[in-house]
N, C-alpha and C positions, 0 to 999 in steps of 0.2 A: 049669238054666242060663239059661235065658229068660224065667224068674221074674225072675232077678238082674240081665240086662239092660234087663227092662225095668220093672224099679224103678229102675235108675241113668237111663233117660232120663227116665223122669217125673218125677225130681229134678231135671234139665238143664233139664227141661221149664216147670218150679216157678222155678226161678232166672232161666230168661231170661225170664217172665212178670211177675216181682218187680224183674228190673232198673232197669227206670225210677225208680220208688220207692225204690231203694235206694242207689240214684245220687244224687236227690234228698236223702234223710236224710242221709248221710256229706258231703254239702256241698262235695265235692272241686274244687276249681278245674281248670279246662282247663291243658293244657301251655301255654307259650308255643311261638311259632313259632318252630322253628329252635331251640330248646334242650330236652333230655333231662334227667329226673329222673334222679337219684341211686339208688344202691343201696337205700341209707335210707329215701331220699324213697317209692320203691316199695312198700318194704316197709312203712312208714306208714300209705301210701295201700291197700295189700291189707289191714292189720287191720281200717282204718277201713269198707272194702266190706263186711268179714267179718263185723263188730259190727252194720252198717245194715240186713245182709241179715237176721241173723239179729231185729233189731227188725221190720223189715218182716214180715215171714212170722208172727213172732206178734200183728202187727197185724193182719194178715188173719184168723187163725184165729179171735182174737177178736170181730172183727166180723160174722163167719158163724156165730160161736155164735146159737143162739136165744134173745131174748128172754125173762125170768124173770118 
């Protein structure tokens, strides 16, 4: 069981590490002030983090590869 927990935070861990960059990639504009996104608009904005993140993270992996 503590195996499983603490693979799920090291993943938590991996994400909020990659945040920024991910943030970055996906291009997402700030809210404005005093107005709330849409259902839609959310749901947009979560694929587009979901897509970033997953580029992010193989950008990393790749770049920790060794030299050939």
């Amino acid at each position: 069981m503590s195996s499983d927990a603490e693979r799920q935070q090291a993943k938590m861990q991996e994400f909020m590490r990659l945040l920024p960059l991910t943030l970055d990639l996906a291009g997402l504009p700030r809210c404005e002030v005093g107005k709330q996104f849409t259902e839609e608009q959310m749901e947009f904005r979560l694929n587009s983090i979901r897509i970033a993140y997953k580029l992010a993270r193989k950008l990393v992996i790749e770049i920790s590869k060794p030299a050939e």
